[in-house]
Backbone as CSV, one residue per row, in Angstrom:
resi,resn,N_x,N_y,N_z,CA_x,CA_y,CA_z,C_x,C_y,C_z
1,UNK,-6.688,1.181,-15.604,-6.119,0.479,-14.468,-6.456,-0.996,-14.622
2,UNK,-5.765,-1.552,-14.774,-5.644,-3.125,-14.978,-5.484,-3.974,-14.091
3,UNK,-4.922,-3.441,-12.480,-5.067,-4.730,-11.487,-5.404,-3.297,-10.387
4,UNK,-6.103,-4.187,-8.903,-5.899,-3.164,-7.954,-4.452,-3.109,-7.088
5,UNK,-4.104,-1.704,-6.785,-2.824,-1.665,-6.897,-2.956,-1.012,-4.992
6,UNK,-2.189,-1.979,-4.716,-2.070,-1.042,-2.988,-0.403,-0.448,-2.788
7,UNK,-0.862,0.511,-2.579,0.487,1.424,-1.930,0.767,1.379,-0.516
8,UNK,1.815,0.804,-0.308,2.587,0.487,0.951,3.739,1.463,1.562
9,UNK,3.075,1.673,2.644,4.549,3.049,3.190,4.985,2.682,4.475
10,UNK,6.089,2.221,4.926,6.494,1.877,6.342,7.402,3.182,6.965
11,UNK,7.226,3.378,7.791,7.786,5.047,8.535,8.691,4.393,9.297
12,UNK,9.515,5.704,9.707,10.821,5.009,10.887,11.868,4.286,10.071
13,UNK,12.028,4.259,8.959,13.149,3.285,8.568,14.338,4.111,8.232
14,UNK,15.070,4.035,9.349,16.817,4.841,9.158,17.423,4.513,8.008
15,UNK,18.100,5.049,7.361,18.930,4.766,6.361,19.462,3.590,6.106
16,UNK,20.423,3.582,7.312,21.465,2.764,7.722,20.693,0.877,7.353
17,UNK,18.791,0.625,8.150,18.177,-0.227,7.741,17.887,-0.255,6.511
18,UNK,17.923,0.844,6.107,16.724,0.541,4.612,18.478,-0.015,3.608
19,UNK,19.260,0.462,4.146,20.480,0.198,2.992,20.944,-1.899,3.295
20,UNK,20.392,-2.052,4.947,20.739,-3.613,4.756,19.684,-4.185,4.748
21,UNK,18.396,-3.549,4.154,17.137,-3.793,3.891,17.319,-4.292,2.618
22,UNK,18.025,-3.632,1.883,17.797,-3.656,0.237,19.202,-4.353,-0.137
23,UNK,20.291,-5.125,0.388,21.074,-5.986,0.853,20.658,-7.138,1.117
24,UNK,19.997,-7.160,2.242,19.601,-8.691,2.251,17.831,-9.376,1.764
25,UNK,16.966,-7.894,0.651,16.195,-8.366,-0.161,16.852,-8.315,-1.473
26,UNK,15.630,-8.551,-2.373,16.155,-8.205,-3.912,15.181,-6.868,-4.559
27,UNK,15.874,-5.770,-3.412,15.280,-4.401,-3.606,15.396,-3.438,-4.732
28,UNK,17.012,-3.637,-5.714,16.811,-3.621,-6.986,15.851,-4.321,-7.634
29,UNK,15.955,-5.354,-7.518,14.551,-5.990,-8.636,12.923,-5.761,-8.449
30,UNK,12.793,-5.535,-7.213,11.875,-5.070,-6.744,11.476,-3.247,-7.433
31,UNK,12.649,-2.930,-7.406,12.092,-1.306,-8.462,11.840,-2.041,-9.729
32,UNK,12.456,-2.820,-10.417,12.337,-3.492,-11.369,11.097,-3.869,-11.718
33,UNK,10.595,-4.460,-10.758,9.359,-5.217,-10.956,9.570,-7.308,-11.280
34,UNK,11.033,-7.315,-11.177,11.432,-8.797,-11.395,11.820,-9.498,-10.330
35,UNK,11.473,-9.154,-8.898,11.827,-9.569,-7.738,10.836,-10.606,-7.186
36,UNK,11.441,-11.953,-6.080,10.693,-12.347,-5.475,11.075,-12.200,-4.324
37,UNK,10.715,-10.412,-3.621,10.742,-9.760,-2.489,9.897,-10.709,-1.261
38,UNK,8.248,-10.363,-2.437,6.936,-11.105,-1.703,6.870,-12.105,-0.798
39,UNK,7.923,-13.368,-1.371,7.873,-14.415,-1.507,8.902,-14.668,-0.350
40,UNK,10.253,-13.601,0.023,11.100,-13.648,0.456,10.484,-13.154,2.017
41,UNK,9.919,-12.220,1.517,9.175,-11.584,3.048,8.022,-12.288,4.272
42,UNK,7.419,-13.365,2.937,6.754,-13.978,3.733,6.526,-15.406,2.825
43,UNK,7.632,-16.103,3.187,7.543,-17.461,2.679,6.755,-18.245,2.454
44,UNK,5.612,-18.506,3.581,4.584,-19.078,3.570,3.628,-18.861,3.077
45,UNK,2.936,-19.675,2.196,1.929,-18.966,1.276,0.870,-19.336,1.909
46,UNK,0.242,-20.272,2.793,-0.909,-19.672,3.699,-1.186,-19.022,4.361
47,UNK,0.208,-17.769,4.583,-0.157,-16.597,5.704,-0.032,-15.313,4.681
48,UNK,-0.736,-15.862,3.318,-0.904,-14.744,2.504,-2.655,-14.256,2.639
49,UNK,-3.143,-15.096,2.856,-5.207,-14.243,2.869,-5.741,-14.976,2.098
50,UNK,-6.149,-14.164,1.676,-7.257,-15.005,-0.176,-7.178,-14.462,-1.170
51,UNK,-5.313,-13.805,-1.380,-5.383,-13.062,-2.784,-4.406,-14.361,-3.732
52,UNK,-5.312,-14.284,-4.676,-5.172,-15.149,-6.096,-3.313,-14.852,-6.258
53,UNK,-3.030,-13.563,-6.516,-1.790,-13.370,-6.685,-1.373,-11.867,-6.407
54,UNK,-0.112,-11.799,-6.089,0.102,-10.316,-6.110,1.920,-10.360,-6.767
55,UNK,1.896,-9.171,-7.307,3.418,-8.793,-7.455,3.481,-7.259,-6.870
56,UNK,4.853,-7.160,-7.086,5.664,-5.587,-6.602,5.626,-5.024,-7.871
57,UNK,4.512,-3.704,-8.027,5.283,-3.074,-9.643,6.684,-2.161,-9.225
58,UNK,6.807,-1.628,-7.706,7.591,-0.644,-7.546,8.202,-0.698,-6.180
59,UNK,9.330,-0.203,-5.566,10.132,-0.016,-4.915,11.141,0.719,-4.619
60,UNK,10.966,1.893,-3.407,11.298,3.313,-3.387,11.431,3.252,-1.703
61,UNK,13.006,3.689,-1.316,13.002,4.597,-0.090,13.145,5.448,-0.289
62,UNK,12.735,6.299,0.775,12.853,8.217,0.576,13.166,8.305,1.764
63,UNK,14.269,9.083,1.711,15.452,9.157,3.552,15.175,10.662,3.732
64,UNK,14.812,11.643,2.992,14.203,12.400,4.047,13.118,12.400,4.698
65,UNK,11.895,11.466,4.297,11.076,11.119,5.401,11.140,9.788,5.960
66,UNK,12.200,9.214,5.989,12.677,8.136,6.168,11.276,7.051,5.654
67,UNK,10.825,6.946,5.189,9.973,6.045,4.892,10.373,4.798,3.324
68,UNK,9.628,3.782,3.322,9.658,2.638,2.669,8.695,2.628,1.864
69,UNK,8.435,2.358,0.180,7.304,2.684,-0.637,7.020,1.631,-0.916
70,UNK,6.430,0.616,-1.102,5.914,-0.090,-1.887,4.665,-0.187,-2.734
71,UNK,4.792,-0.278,-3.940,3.263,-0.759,-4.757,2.967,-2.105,-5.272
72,UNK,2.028,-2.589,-4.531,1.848,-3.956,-4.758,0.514,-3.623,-5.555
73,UNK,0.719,-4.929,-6.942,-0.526,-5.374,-7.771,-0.921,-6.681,-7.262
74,UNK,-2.758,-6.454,-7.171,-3.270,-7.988,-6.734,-4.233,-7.711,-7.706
75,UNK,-5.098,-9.029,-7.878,-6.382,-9.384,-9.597,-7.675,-7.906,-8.424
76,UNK,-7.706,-8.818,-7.227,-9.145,-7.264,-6.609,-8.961,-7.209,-5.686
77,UNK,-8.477,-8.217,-4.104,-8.540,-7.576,-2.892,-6.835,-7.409,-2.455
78,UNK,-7.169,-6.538,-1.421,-5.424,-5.823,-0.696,-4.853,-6.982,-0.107
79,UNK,-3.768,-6.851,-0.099,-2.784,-8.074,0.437,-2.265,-7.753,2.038
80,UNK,-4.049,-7.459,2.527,-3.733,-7.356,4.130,-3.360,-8.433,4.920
81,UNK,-3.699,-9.675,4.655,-2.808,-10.539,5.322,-1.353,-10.801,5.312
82,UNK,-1.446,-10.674,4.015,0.722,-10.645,3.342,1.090,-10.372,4.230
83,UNK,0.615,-8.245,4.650,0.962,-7.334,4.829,1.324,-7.332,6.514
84,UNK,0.022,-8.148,7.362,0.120,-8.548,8.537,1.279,-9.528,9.150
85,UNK,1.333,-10.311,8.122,2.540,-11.337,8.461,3.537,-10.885,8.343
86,UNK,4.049,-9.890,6.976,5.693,-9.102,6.916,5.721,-8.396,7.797
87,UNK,4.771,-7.631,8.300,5.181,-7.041,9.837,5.179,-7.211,10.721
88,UNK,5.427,-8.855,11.157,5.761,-9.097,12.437,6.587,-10.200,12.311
89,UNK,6.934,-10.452,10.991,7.990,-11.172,10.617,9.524,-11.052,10.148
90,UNK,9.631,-9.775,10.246,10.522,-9.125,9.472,11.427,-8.266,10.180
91,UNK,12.565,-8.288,10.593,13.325,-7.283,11.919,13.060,-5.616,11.514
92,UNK,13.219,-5.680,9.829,13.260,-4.079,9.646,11.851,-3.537,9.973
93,UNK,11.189,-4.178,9.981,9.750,-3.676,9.942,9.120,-3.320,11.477
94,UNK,9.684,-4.548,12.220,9.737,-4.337,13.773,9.328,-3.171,14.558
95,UNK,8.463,-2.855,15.118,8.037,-1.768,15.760,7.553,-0.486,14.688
96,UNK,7.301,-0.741,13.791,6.824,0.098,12.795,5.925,0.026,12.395
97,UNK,5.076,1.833,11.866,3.817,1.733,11.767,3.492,1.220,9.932
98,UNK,3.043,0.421,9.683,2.899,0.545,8.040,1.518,0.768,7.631
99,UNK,0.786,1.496,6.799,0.409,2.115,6.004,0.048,1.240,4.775
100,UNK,-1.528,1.024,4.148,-1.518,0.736,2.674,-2.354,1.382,2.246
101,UNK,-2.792,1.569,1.183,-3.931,2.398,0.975,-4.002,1.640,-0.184
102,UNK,-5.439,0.620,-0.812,-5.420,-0.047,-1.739,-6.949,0.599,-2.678
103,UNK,-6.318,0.830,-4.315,-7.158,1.156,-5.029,-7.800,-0.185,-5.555
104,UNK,-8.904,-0.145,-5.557,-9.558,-1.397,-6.441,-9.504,-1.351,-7.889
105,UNK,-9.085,-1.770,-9.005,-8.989,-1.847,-10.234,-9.900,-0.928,-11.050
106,UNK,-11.257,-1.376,-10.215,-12.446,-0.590,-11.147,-12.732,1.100,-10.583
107,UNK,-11.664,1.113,-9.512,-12.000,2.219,-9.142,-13.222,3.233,-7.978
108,UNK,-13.966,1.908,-8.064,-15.015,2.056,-7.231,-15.138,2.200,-5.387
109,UNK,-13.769,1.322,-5.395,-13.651,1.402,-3.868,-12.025,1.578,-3.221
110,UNK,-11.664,2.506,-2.273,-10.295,2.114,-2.227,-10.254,2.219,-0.293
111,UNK,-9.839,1.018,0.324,-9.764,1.037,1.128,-8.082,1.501,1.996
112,UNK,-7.889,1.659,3.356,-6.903,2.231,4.093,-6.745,1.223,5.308
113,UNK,-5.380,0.870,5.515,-5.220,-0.093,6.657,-3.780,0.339,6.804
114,UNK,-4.021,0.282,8.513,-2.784,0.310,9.267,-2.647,-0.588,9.885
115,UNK,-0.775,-1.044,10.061,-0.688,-2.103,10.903,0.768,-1.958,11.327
116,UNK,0.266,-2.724,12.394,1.974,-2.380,13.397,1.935,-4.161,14.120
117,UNK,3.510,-4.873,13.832,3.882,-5.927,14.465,2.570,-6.816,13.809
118,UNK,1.782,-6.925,13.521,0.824,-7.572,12.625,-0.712,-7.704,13.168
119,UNK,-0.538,-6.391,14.022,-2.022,-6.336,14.566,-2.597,-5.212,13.485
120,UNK,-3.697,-4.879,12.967,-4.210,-4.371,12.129,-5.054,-3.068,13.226
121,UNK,-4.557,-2.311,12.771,-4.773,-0.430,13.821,-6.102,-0.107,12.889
122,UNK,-6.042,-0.174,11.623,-7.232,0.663,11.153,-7.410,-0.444,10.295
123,UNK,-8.718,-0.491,9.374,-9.096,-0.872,8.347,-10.519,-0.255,8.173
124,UNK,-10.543,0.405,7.044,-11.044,1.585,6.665,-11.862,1.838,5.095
125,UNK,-12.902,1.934,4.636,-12.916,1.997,3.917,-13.085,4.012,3.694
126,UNK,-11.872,4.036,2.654,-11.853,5.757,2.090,-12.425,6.334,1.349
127,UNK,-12.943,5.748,0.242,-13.870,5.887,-0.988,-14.762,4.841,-1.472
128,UNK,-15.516,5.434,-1.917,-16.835,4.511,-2.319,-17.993,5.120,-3.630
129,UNK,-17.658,4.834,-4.695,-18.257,5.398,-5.634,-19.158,4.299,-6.244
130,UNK,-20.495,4.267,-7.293,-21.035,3.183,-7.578,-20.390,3.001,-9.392
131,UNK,-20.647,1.803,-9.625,-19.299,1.904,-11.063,-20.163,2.716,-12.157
132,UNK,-21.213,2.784,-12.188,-21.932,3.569,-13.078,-21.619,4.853,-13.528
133,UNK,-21.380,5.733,-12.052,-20.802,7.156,-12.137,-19.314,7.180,-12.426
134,UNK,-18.511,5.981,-11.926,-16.999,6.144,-12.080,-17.254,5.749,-13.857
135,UNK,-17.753,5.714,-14.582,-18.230,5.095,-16.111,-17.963,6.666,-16.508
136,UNK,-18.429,7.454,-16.020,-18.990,9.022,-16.263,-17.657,9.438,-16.720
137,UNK,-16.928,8.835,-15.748,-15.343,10.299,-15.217,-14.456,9.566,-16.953
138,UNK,-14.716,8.464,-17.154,-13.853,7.788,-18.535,-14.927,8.166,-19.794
139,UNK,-16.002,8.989,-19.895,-16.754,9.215,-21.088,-16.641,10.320,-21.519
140,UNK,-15.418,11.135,-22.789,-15.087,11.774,-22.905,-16.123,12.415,-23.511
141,UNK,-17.462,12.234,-23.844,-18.515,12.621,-24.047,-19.176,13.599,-22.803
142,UNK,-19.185,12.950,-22.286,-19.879,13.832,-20.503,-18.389,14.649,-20.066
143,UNK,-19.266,15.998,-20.633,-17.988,17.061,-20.011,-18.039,17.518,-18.674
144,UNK,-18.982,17.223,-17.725,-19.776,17.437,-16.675,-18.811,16.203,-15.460
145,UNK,-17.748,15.454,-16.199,-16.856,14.322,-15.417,-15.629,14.983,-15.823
146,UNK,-14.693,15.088,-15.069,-13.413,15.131,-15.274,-12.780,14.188,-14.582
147,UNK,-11.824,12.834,-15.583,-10.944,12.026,-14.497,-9.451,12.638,-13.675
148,UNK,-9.625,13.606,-14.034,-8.649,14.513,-12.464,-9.865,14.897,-11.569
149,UNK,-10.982,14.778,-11.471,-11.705,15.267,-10.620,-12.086,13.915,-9.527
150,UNK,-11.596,12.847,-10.314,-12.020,11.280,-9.610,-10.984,11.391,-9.155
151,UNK,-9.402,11.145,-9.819,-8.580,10.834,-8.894,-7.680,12.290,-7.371
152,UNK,-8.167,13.369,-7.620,-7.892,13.884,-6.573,-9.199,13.894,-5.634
153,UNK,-9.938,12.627,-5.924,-11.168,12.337,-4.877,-10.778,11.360,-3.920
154,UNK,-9.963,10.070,-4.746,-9.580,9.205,-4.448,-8.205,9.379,-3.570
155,UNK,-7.155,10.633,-4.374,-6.120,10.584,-3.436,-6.519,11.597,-2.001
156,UNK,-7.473,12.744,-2.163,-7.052,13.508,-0.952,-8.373,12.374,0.247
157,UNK,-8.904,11.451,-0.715,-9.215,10.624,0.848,-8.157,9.659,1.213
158,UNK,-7.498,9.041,0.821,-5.676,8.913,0.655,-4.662,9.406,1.698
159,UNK,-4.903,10.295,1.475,-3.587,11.460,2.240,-4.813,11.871,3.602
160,UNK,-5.801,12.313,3.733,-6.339,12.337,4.967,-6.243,11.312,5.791
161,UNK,-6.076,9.401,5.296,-5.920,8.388,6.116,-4.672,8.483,6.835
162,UNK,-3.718,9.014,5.988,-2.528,8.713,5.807,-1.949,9.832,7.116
163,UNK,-2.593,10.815,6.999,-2.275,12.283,8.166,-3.230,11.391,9.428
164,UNK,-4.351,11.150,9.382,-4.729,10.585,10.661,-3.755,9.702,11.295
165,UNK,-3.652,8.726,10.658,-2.466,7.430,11.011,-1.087,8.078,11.446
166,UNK,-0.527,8.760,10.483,0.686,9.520,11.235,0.715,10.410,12.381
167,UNK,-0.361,10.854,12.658,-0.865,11.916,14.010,-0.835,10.895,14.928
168,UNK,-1.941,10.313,15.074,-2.365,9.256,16.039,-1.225,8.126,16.404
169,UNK,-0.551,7.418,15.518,0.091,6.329,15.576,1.573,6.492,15.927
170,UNK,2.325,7.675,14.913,3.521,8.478,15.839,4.142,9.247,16.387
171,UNK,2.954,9.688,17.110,2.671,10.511,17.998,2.923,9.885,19.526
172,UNK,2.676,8.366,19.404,2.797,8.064,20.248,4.285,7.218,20.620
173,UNK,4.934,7.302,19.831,6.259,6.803,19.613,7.110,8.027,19.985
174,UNK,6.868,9.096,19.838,7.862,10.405,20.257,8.004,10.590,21.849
């Protein structure tokens, strides 16, 4: 893993938006990875935080759970400010809960944040390993590590943020 990579999921997005979503971004290029979505979403580069840089490696709606994918790469911390400003800047995003769940590069830490209109609902840390032992799970020597045993550590604390946030958050929208 070469940068930390946060996964972005926005819920609630009808078709009908996500199709003049990806119309009036550059949501092809954005699957691409050659888009300046980022840049488009939130113009201002002091209402980005304190990340050095980030790009989009990926870009995915899925209309049967109506949701919005994004994977953003940054050099080490999550692009929770970006993330705060596109959602309360942005009409499609408007009243929607979004979701990131950011792996840290080295693996050691991956935190969970929710945010709606650009108030921040959770921020969370999900995992927490020290880098010594995450050393273990890449030493094909120590059979006593398996790296499927790290990353379904990392994702099912992942998907538990991800079920809390969807319980709690639109739950209250129904």
């Amino acid at each position: 893993m070469d940068s930390t990579k946060s996964h972005v999921k926005i819920y609630n997005i009808s078709p009908e938006n996500a199709e003049d979503f990806e119309f009036d971004y550059d949501a092809e290029g954005a699957k691409e990875g050659t888009s300046d979505i980022l840049t488009e979403l939130v113009p201002d580069l002091s209402q980005w935080g304190d990340i050095g840089w980030v790009e989009v490696e990926d870009y995915e709606y899925n209309a049967p759970t109506s949701t919005m994918h994004f994977i953003l790469n940054t050099k080490w911390e999550p692009p929770t400010r970006w993330l705060q400003q596109a959602s309360c800047d942005n009409i499609y995003f408007e009243n929607k809960l979004i979701t990131m769940a950011t792996i840290q590069k080295d693996e050691t830490y991956v935190t969970g944040v929710a945010i709606m209109d650009g108030e921040v609902l959770q921020n969370k840390t999900l995992f927490t390993q020290d880098p010594e032992e995450i050393s273990k799970y890449y030493d094909d020597e120590n059979t006593k590590y398996d790296i499927d045993d790290l990353d379904i550590s990392i994702w099912d604390s992942i998907g538990k943020f991800l079920t809390v946030c969807e319980q709690f958050y639109l739950e209250k929208e129904k």
